[in-house]
N, C-alpha and C positions, 0 to 999 in steps of 0.2 A: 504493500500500500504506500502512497505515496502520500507524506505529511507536509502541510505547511505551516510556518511558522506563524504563529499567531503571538503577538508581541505584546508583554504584559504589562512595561515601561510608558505607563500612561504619560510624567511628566518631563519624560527624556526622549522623545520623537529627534529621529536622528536630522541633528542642523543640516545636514546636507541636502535632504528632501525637501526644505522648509525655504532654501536658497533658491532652489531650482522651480519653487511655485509661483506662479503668476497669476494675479486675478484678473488679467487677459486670456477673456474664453478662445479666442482663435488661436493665441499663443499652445493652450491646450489641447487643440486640437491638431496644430502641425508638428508637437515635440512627441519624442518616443511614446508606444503605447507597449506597453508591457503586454500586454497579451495578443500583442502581433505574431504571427505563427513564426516570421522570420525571424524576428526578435529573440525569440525563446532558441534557435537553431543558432543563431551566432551571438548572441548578447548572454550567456549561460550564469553569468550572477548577479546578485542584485548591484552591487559595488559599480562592475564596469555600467549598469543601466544609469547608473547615478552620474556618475562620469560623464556617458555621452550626453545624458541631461543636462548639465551643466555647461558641460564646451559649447552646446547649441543656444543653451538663453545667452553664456556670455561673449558668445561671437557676434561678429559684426554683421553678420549674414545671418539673423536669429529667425530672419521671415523666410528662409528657406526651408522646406517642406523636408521635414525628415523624410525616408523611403521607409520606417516601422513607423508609422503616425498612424493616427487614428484616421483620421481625413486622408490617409494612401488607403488605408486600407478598405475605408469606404467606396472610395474613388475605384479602386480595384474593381470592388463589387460590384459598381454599374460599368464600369468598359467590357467587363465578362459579360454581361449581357448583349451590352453595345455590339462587341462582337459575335456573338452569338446570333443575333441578328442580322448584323451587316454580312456577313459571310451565307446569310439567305437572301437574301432582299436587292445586295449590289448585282451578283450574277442576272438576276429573273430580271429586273428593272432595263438594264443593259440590254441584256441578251434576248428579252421576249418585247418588252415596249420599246425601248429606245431607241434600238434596231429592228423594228420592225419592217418588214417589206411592204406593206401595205398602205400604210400611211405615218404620219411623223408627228410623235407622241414626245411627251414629257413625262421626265421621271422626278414626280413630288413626293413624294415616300422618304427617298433618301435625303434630303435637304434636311429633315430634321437631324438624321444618324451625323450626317456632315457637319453638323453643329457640335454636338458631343465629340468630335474627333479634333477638331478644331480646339476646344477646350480640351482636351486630353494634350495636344501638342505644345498649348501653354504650360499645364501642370508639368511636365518632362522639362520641361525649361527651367524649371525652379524646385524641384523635385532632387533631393541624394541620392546617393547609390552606395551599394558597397564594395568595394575596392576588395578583389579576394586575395589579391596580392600584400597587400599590407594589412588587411584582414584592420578595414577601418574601412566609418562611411565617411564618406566624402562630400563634403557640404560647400565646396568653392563652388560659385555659380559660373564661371567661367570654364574650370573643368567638365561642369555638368555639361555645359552647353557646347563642348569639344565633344565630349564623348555622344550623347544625343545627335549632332552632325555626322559624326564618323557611321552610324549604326541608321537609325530610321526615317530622322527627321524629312529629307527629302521624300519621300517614300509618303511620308504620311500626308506631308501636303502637295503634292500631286496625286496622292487617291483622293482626298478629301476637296476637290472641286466637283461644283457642279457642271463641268463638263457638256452637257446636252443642255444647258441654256445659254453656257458661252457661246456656243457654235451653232443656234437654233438659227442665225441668219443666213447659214451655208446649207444647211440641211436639207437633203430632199431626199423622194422614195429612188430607190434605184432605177434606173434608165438615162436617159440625157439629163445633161447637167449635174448626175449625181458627181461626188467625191470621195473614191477611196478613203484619203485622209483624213477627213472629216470623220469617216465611220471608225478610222483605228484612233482619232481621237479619243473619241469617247469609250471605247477600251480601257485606257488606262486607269479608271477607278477598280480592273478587275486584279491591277496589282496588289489591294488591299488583301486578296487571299493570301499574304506571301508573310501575313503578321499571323497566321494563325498560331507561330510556334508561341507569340504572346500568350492567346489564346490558353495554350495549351500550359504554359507556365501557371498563367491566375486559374485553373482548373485543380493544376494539384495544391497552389495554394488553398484553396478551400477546402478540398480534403486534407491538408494539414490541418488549419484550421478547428476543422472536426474531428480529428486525432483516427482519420481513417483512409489510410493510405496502402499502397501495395495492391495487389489484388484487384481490389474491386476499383480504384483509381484507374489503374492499367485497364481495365476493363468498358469500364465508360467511355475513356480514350479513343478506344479501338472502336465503338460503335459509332460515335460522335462522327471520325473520319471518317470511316465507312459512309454514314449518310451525307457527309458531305459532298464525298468527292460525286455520289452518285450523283446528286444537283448540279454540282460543279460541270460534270460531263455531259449532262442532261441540257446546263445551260449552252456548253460549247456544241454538241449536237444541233442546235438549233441554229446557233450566231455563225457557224461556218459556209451556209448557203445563204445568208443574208450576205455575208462579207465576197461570195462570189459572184453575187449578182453586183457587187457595186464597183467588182473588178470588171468585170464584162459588160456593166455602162447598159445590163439588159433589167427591166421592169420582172420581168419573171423568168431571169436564169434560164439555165437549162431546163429542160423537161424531164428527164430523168432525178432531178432534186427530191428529196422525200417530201419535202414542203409543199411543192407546187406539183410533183406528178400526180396526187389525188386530189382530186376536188373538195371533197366532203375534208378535207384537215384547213380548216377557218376557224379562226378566234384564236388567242393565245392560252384557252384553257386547253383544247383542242390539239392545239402543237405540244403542249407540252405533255400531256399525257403523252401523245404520239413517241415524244424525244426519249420520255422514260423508257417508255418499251424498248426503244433502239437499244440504249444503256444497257438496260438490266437482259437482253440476248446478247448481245455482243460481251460483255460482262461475264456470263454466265457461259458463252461458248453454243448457245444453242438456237442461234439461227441468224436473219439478217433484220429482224425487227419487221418482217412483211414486208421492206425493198431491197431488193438487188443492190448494191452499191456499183454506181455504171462512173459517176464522173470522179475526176481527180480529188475534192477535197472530200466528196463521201467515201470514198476507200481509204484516205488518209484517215479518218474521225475513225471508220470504224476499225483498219488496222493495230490504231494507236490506244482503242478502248479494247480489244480483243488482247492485246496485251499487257496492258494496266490492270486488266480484268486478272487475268493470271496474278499477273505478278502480286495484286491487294490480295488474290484469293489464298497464296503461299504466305503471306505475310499474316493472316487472318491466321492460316491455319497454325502458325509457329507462333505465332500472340495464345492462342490458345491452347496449344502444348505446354508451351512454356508455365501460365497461368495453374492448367492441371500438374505440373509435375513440380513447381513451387510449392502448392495445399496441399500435397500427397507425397512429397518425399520422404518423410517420415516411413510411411508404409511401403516405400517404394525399397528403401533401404531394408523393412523390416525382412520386404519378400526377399532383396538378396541374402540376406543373413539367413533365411530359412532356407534358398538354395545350399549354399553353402553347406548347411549341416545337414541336408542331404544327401551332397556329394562327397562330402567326408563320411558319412555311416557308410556308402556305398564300400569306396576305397578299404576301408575296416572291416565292413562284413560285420556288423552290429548287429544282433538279433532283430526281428519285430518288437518285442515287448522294450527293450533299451532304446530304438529309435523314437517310437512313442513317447517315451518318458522327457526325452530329449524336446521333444516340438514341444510337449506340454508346457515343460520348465520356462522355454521361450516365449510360448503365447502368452504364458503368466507375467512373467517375466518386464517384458515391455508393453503389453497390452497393445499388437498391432500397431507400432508405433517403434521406430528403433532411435534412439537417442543415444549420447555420451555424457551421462550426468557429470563426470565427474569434472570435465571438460568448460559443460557450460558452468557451472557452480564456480571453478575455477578461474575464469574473467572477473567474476563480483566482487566486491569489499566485503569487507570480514564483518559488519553490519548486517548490508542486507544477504550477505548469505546464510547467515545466523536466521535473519527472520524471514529466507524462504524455508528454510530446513525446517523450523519448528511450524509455517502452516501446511508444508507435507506433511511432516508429523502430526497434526493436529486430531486425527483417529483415534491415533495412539494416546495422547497427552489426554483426550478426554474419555480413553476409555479406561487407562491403568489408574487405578485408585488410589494408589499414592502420590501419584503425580499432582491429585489434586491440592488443591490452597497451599502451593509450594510458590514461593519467591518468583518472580519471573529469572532472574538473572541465573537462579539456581535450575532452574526449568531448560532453560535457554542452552546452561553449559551442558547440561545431560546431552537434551537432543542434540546437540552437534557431534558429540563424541559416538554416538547409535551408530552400529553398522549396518545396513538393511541385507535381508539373509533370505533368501526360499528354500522352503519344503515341499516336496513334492509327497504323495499318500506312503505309507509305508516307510521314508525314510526315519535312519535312526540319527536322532540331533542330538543328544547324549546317549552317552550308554554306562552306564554303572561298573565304577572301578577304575575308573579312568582320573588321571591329574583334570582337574577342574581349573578352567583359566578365566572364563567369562559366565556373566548370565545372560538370558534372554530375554526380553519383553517380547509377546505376543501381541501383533496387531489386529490379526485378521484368522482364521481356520482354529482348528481340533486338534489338540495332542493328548494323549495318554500316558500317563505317568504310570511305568512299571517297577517293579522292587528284582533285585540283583536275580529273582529265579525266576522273574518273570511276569510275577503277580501283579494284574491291575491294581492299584490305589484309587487313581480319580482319572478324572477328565477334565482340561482344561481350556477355556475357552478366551474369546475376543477378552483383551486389558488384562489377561493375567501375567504373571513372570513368573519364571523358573530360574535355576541353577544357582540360585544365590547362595546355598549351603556351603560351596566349596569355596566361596568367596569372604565368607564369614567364617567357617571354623578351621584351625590353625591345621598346616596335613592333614586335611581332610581330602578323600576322594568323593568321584562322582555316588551317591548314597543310592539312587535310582536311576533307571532309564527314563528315555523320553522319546516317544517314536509319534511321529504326522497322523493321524488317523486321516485329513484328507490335506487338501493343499494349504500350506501354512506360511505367511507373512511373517516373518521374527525381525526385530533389533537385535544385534549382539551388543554386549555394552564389557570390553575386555577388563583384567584385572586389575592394570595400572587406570586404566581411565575411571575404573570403580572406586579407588580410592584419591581420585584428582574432586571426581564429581559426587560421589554420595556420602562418604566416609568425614568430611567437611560437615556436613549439616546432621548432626544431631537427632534432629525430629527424624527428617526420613532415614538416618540410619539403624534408627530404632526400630521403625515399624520395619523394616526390610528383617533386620534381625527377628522381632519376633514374630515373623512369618515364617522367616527360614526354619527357628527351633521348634516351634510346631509341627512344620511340615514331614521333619526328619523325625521325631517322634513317633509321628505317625506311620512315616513307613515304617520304622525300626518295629514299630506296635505288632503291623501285619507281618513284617516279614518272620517275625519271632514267632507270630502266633502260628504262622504255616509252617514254619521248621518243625516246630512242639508237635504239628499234627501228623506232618510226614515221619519223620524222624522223632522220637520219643527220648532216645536214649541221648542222644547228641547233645549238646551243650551249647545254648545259642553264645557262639562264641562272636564275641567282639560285640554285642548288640547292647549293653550296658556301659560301654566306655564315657566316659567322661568326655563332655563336650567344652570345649575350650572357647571363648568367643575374645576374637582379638579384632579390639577398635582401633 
């Protein structure tokens, strides 16, 4: 879990915060915003936040627009649209009214978009950035306005004219008097497509934002483009026999044109339906859209969508591979590690009933899922590793009953030291007579507690522990067996870390002790009393010894 600081220093507010406020609300709206997505990606403590806060009130350039402000980030949020729009609306406007062959239309749609982009090209004028090389924003407005030049600026103000009303007194339908030039004029707002990778920046910024990135980011991505370009080529399908009638100085082109060799295709809702079609076969590889492509620029359209077609469709498909075998590596790994021990019982000649036991261990084991805990645990700090260990543990901690109303810190060092251990049914996880090194805690399954001949005692289940006797009493051997009755989750908890972590505390060393001499009584009880019964004459030898308990 991740904790924030909640500051209890009501009358000692740090002066630095206190320097850097202004009760200038626009001032507060152009300086750092702390829960800017960027911000939180390169700004990582509160100290440097404080810092750039300051260097920006007391610079001389203090009305320049931080690139983490609250006002970028707003800003942000309507150009994402802007765009999102405009990258529908410039093509179709263009390419179905603008250029139309029928008669000479204006496009009042986009004059408003042109307005926003307009003001966007302002804001970038006055607007930071950050510099990944000196890993600092950069606040000169003079820099700003180099690097802006060097990258889009041009770009942005040659799409962002209105274009089809500059040129409305050149304008005519194609045949005499038309102008090529005139018609690739008003083309150029369709270089606005070329900011899409903007686009595509402010999109994962939002899914930052929203702390949901990867996957499903990449994902939307890919559909996004996808429907674009299909509009995109749906739009050029269409503007390419407009643009060849206005080379060929003819009112209605060629005859062969998809546009004009069917009568019944009038109106621009008409064409464009028609263009999609073309798109989405040629695209798809499965036919010519219902015309033959006869003249030079229709075989060029459809050549060049026939293989764009492909080429989106290998891309689509490797976005989505790639996608599936990111969420399923886990398993993807788990299933080679199960080859694996396959092909090693093969090579070995492992029985059936051992091979078995083997996949089981494993399916338990990682739960379809193959990881390297020790690996990942390994990169963290000794905090939060501590407090991921103990809410995996957290079964455990809340079902062994000692564990309960124990100190946290003492709780804490326990579970870090737990070895996690499986039992498969039938194994033997002590066995009686043996040097005793560690105990167990039981997380999860059944074991059976038998006595050195054999004899069941008990059953024990989820939160119980064992082997502590041999941990407690001084040369003491294992007193009893302990065997799986089905598949069993244990902690080991070894000897030296028994007396690092329990042996310390008092209370629970006690109750651990008089568990243990209970326990051992007990067995000693039955196994005495089955000797007496088998054997009469014998003498329960050793079963009265003096028990030693060394703290």
């Amino acid at each position: 879990m991740f904790y924030t600081h909640r500051c209890e220093l009501k009358d000692h507010v740090s002066k630095d915060l206190i320097s850097v406020k202004n009760n200038n609300a626009l001032w507060n709206w152009i300086t750092i915003y702390r829960k800017h997505p960027m911000c939180q990606e390169h700004l990582l403590s509160n100290a440097s936040i404080v810092k750039d806060m300051k260097r920006h009130r007391l610079s001389q350039r203090w009305w320049i627009i931080h690139p983490y402000s609250k006002l970028k980030l707003l800003w942000d949020a309507v150009m994402l649209i802007i765009y999102a729009i405009s990258f529908v609306t410039v093509p179709f406007f263009i390419c179905f009214v603008v250029l139309d062959y029928e008669e000479v239309n204006m496009d009042m749609a986009n004059v408003y978009l042109y307005f926003f982009h307009w003001v966007d090209i302002v804001c970038q004028c006055f607007t930071g950035y950050y510099d990944e090389q000196s890993s600092t924003v950069i606040l000169d407005h003079k820099l700003i306005f180099k690097r802006y030049l060097k990258s889009y600026l041009f770009l942005d103000v040659l799409t962002s004219l209105p274009y089809d009303l500059m040129t409305l007194r050149w304008r005519k339908k194609p045949g005499d008097g038309s102008s090529l030039v005139v018609a690739l004029i008003n083309l150029i707002p369709l270089c606005k497509l070329f900011r899409y990778f903007t686009f595509t920046s402010l999109v994962k910024q939002v899914f930052m934002y929203l702390d949901s990135q990867g996957i499903i980011c990449q994902l939307c991505l890919t559909l996004i483009l996808y429907t674009y370009i299909i509009h995109w080529f749906t739009c050029i399908c269409s503007v390419i026999p407009c643009i060849n009638m206005f080379a060929e100085d003819r009112l209605h082109g060629s005859t062969d044109s998809w546009i004009v060799s069917r009568s019944e295709i009038t109106g621009i809702s008409r064409r464009y339906e028609r263009a999609v079609f073309i798109v989405l076969e040629h695209f798809t590889a499965s036919g010519f859209g219902g015309i033959e492509p006869r003249v030079v620029g229709h075989i060029m359209v459809c050549t060049l969508l026939m293989i764009l077609g492909r080429v989106f469709k290998s891309y689509f498909i490797i976005v989505l591979l790639q996608i599936v075998a990111d969420k399923y590596s886990s398993e993807s790994k788990y299933e080679q590690v199960l080859n694996q021990v396959a092909a090693y019982s093969r090579q070995k000649q492992l029985p059936t009933y051992m091979k078995r036991r083997i996949m089981t261990y494993y399916r338990y084991r990682f739960r379809n899922s193959y990881f390297r805990e020790e690996t990942l645990l390994s990169h963290l700090s000794d905090s939060l590793r501590q407090e991921v260990i103990l809410h995996s543990c957290k079964k455990l901690v809340e079902s062994v009953e000692i564990f309960h109303n124990l100190p946290k810190n003492i709780l804490t060092l326990v579970v870090t030291h737990l070895k996690r251990e499986l039992y498969l049914a039938k194994d033997m996880i002590i066995k009686a007579g043996t040097q005793g090194d560690c105990m167990f805690f039981l997380s999860s399954g059944t074991v059976a507690i038998l006595t050195p001949t054999g004899k069941e005692v008990c059953f024990l289940e989820d939160g119980a522990h064992f082997g502590e006797v041999a941990l407690l009493v001084q040369d003491q051997r294992r007193v009893a067996s302990v065997v799986a009755v089905e598949v069993c989750e244990v902690y080991r908890l070894d000897r030296k870390d028994f007396r690092k972590c329990i042996a310390v505390h008092s209370d629970l060393f006690a109750k651990i002790e008089q568990v243990a001499t209970e326990r051992m009584q007990r067995t000693l009880l039955i196994e005495e009393q089955y000797v007496h019964r088998n054997m009469p004459r014998k003498s329960s030898y050793g079963l009265s010894k003096r028990m030693k308990i060394e703290k």
